[in-house]
C-alpha positions in Angstrom: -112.2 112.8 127.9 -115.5 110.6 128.6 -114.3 106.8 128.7 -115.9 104.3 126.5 -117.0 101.4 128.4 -119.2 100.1 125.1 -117.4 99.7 121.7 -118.7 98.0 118.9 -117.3 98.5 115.3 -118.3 97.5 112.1 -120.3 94.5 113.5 -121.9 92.4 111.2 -123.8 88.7 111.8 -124.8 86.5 109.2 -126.9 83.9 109.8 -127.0 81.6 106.1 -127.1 84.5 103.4 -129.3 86.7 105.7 -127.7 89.8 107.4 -129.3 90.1 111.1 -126.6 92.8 111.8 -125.3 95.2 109.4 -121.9 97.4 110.2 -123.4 97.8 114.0 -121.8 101.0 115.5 -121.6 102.1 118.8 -120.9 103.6 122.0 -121.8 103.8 125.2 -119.7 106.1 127.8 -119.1 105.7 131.8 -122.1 106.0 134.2 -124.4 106.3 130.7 -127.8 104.5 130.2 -128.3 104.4 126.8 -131.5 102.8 125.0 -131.3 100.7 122.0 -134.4 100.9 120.5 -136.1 98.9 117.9 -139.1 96.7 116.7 -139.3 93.4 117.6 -137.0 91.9 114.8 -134.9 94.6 114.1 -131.4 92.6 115.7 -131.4 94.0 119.3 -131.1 90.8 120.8 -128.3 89.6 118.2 -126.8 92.5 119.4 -126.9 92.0 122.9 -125.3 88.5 122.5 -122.4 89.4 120.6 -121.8 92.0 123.0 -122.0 89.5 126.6 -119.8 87.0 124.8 -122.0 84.5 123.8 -122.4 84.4 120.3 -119.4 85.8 117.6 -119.7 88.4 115.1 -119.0 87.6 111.5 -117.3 90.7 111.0 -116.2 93.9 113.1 -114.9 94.3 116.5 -116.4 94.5 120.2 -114.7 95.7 123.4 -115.6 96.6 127.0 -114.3 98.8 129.0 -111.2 98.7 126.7 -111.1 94.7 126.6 -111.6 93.1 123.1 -114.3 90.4 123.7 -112.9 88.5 121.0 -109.2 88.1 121.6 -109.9 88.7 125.8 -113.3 86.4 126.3 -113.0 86.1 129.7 -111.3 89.1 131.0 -114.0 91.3 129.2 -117.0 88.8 130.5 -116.0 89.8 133.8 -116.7 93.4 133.0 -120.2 92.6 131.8 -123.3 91.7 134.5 -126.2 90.8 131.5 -130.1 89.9 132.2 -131.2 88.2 129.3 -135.0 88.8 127.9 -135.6 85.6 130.3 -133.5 85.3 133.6 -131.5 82.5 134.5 -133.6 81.5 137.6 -133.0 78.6 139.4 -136.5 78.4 141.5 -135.6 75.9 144.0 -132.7 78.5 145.1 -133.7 81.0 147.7 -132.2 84.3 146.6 -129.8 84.7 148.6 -128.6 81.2 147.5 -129.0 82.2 144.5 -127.0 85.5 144.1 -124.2 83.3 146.4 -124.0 80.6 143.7 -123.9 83.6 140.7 -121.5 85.7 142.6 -118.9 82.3 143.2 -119.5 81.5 139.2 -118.2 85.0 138.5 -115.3 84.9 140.8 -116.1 87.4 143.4 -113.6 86.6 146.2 -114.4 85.0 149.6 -113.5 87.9 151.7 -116.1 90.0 149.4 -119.3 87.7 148.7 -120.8 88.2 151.3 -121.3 91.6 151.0 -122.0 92.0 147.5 -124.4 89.8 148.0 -126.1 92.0 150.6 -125.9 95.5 148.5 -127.1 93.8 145.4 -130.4 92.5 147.6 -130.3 96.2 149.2 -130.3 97.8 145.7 -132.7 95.8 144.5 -134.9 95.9 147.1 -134.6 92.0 148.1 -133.4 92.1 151.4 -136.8 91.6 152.7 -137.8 88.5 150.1 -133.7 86.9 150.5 -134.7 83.6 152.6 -137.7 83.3 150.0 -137.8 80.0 147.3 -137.4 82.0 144.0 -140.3 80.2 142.6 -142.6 81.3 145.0 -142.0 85.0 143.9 -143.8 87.1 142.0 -142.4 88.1 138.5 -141.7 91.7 139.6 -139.1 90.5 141.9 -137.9 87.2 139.9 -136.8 90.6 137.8 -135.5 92.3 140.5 -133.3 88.8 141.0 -132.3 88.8 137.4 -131.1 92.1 137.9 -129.2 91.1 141.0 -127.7 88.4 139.5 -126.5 90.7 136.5 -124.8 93.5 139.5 -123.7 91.4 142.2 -120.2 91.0 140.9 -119.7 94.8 140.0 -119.7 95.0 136.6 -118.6 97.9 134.3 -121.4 97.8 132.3 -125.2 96.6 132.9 -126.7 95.0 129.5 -130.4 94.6 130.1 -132.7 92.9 127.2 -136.5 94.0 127.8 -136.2 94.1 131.5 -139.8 95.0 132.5 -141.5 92.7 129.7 -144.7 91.2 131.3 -144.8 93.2 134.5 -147.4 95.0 135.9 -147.7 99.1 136.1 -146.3 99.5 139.5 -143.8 97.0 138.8 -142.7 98.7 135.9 -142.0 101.8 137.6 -140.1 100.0 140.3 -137.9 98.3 137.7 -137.6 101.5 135.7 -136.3 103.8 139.2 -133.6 100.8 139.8 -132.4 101.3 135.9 -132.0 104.9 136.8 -130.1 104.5 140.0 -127.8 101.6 138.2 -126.2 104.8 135.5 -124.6 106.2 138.4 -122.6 103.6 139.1 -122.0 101.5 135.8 -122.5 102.1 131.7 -126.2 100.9 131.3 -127.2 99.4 128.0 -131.2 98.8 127.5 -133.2 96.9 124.9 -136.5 97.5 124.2 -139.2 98.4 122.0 -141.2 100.3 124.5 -140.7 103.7 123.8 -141.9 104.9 127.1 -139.2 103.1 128.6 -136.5 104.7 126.9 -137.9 108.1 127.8 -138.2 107.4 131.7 -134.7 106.1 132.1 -132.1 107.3 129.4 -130.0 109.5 128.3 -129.2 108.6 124.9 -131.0 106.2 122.6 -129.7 104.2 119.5 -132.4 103.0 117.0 -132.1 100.0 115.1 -134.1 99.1 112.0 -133.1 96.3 110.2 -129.4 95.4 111.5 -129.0 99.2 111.1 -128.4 101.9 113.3 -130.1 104.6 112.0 -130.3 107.5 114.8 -127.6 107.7 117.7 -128.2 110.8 120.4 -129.7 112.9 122.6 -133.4 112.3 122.9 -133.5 116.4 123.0 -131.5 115.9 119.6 -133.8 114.1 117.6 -136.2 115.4 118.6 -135.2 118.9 117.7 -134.0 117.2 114.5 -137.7 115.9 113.8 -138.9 119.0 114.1 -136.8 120.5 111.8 -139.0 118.5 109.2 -142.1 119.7 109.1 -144.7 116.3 110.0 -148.2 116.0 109.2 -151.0 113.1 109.7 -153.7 112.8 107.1 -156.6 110.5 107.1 -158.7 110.2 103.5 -161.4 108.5 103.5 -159.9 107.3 99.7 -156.2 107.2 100.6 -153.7 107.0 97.6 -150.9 104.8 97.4 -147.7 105.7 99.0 -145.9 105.6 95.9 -148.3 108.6 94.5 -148.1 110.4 97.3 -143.8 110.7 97.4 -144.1 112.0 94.0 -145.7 115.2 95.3 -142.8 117.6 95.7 -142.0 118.5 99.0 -142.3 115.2 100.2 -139.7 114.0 102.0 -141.0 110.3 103.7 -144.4 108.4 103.6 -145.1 106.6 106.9 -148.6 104.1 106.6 -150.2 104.1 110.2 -153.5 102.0 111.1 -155.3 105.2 111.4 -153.7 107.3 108.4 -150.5 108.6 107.1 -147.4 110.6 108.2 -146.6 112.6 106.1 -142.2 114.1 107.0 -141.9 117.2 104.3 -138.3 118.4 103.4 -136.8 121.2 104.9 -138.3 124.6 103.6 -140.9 123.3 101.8 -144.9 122.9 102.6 -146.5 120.5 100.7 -149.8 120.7 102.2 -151.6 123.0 99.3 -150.5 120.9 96.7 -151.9 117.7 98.9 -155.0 119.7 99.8 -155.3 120.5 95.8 -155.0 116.5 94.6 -157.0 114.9 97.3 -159.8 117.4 96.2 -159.3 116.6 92.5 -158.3 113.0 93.0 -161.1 111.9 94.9 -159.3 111.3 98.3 -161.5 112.7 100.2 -159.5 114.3 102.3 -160.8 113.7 106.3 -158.1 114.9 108.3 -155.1 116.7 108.3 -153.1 118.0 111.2 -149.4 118.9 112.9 -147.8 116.2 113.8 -144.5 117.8 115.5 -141.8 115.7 116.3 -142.4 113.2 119.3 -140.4 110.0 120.2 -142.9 108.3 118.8 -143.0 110.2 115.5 -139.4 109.7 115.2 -139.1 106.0 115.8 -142.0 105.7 113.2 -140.6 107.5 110.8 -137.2 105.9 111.4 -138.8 101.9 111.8 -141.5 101.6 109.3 -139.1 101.4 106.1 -139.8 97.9 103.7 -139.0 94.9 105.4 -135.8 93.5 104.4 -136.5 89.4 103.4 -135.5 87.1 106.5 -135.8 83.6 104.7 -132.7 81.6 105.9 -132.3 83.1 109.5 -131.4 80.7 112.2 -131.8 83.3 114.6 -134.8 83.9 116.6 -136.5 87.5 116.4 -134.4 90.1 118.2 
């Protein structure tokens, strides 16, 4: 049987009367990198805290690598290396100081620091930049640090918030390869709402919309799902309101885009004559209409672009 390094249960977090999580479920397996996908907003952050220990749940029940996080705070803190959306850098460290200081913090032994510090330069290809004042990096490799910092113990499981936010193209592919090489070795948790990420490094992918998980597997698997509902864009040039459109049988979702409309049908059915029949007596003047199919990007549309759920009250920043 695949061990669970990543547990959450029933995880909810209130923050005033607003629900910013809402019966969070989820697992992530050994040597896994699984994406946890989501608009900005949608509680991947909140998430991320409650699982590295530093903020409680209001209801449900977390655990790494076996280890409650509740009831075993630092045992299961141990287990966890985490790079916040902004790294902890200390700029008037060099990194090799730096990585030394983190490394002592998180109680790797004497005999051992040394060399964890030297395979988490290697593997983050530091080595060369080690003697180097952290502020006078560049951002790719104050990432690359942040990284470091988050492996150089030899953590169980990698949580990585938006790791390649800001960087340029060929530092995102470097930071993307080093995501890829870190599942071999420990359970790899990454937040983002930058689809192509999720495609280039993982395995699985959660999607969260609103405090709720609303898709957990395979990328092959929703998308093979998606595809099983037949998806069409249309662009009129006198659009009707979503509303009038979902009471045309067949219909199964409406999905507003800046250009036009998705439109998912129900298994089975094809509702394009019916919508070729009203825009033409309707007056939509119907511009466009064409296969969608059933893209990552179709799918987290479909799945993300629901009503917004009020957020007056929240204390906690966008996630």
């Amino acid at each position: 049987m695949t061990e669970t390094m990543i547990h959450l249960s029933g995880v909810t977090r209130l923050f005033g009367g607003v629900k910013a999580l809402d019966q969070i479920n989820l697992e992530v397996r050994r040597g896994e990198v699984m994406g946890f996908l989501g608009p900005n907003g949608a509680g991947k952050t909140t998430t991320m805290r409650i699982l590295s220990g530093l903020l409680a749940p209001s209801e449900g029940s977390v655990a790494v690598a076996g280890i409650d996080v509740l009831d075993h705070p630092v045992e299961a803190r141990a287990r966890i290396g985490f790079l916040p959306e902004n790294p902890p850098i200390y700029g008037e460290m060099t990194v090799r100081e730096y990585l030394d200081y983190l490394a002592t913090l998180r109680r790797v032994p004497a005999a051992r620091l040394r060399a964890a510090v030297e395979r988490a330069m290697e593997r983050c290809g530091l080595t060369g930049v080690q003697d180097r004042l952290l502020r006078n990096l560049s951002k790719g490799y104050r990432q690359r640090a942040g990284i470091a910092q988050a492996i150089v113990h030899g953590p169980d499981v990698v949580v990585l918030d938006e790791p390649t936010v800001g960087l340029d193209p060929i530092q995102i592919r470097e930071i993307r390869a080093l995501i890829r090489e870190l599942g071999g070795e420990h359970s790899v948790l990454l937040s983002t709402h930058i689809l192509p990420e999720v495609r280039m490094t993982c395995q699985r992918v959660a999607v969260i919309h609103q405090g709720r998980i609303v898709a957990d597997d395979t990328l092959e698997a929703l998308e093979n799902r998606a595809q099983g509902n037949s998806i069409h864009f249309l662009r009129w040039k006198n659009p009707p309101t979503p509303e009038r459109l979902e009471q045309i049988p067949g219909i199964f979702h409406v999905t507003p885009r800046e250009d036009g409309w998705l439109i998912t049908a129900t298994p089975e059915t094809d509702p394009v004559p019916e919508l070729v029949r009203l825009s033409a007596a309707s007056g939509w003047d119907l511009r466009e209409l064409t296969q969608a199919g059933g893209s990552l990007e179709e799918i987290f549309l479909h799945l993300t672009t629901r009503e917004e759920r009020p957020e007056e009250g929240s204390e906690e920043p966008s996630a």
